[in-house]
C-alpha positions in Angstrom: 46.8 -21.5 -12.5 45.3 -21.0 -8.8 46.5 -19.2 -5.9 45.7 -20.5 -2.3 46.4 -18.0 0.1 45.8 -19.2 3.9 45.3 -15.9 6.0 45.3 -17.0 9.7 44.8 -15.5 13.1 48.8 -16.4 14.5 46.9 -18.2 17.7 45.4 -20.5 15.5 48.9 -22.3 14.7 48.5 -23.2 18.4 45.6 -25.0 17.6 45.7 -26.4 14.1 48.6 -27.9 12.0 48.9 -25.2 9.5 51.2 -26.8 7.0 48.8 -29.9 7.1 46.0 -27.8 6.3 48.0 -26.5 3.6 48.4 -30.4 2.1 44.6 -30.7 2.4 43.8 -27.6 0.3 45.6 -28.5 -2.0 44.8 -32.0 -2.2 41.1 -31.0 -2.2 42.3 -28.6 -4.9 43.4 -31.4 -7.0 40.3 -33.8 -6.5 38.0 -31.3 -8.2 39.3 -31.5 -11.4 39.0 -28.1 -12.2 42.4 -26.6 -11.4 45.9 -28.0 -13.0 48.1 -29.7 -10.9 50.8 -27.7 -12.3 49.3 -24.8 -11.3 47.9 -25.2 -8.0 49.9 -22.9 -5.1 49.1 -23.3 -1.3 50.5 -21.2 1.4 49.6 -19.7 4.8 50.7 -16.7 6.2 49.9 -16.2 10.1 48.6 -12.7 11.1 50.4 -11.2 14.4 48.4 -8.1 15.0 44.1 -9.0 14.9 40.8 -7.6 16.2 37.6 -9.6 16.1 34.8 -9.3 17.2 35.0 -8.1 20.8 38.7 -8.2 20.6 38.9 -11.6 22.9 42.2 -12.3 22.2 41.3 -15.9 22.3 39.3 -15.4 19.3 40.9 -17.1 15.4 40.3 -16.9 12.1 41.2 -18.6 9.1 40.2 -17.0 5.5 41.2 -18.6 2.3 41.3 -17.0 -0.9 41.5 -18.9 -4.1 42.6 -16.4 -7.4 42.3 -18.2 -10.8 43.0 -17.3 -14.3 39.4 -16.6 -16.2 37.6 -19.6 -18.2 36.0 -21.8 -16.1 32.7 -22.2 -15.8 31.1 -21.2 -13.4 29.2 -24.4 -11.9 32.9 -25.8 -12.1 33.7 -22.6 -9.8 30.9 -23.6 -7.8 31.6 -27.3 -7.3 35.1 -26.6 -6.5 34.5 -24.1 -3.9 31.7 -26.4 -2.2 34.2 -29.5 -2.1 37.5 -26.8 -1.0 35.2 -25.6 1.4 33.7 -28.9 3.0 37.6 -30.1 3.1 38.2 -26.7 5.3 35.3 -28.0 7.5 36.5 -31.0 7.9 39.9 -30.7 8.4 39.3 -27.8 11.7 35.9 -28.9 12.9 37.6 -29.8 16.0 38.8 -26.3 16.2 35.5 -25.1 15.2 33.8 -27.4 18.5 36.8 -26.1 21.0 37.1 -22.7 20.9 35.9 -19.8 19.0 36.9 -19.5 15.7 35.6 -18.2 12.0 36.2 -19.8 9.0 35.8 -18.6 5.5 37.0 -18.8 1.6 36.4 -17.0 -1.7 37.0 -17.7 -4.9 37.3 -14.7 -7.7 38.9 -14.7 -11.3 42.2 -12.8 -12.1 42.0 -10.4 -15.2 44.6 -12.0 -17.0 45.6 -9.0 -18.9 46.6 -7.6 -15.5 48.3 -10.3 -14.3 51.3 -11.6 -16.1 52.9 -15.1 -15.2 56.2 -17.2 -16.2 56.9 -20.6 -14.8 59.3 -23.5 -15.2 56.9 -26.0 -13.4 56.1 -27.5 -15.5 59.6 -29.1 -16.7 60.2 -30.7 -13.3 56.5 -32.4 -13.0 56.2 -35.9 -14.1 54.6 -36.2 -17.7 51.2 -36.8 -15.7 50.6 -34.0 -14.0 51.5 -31.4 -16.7 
């Protein structure tokens, strides 16, 4: 199970094709190896009211948070969030060399005992990918 939740400056969707970005995460997500295709969850949520910095208006962001059930070790965390990361780079450098924008991701464990989860998924996924 992983979460991949986008959080975006809303000026940014003017600038980058959000729900691509969404494919490459989790398509990066699924290269590692690490994560379950099964489990893997991408979405992006734009955010209407931001400060940064200065408070140029012109200014984005785009932060990704990446919650996982506990277990993996942790150079597996490490690899995954190197190659998630360098597929983030790749996929807004443009961005990155046209305009002013941050760009950032964590990756942190969910205590499963606080975190309960039910799921059909897996019955509509080709044998494969269960």
């Amino acid at each position: 199970m992983a979460h991949f939740q986008i959080d975006y400056s809303a000026n940014l969707g003017e600038r980058l094709d959000i729900s691509g970005l969404c494919h490459a995460v989790a398509k990066a997500a699924r290269d590692t190896g690490v994560f379950p295709v099964a489990g893997i969850r991408v979405r992006a949520t734009a955010c209407d009211h931001v400060v940064m910095a200065d408070g140029n208006p012109d200014h984005a962001f785009l932060d990704l948070s990446v919650r996982l059930r506990v277990g993996r070790p942790e150079a597996a965390k490490k690899a995954a969030t190197e190659a998630i990361f360098a597929a983030l780079e790749s996929y807004c450098a443009d961005v990155m060399q046209s305009s002013s924008f941050m760009l950032s991701m964590e990756m942190r464990d969910i205590d499963p005992e606080l975190s309960p989860k039910a799921s059909s998924i897996r019955n509509y996924l080709p044998e494969d990918l269960r």
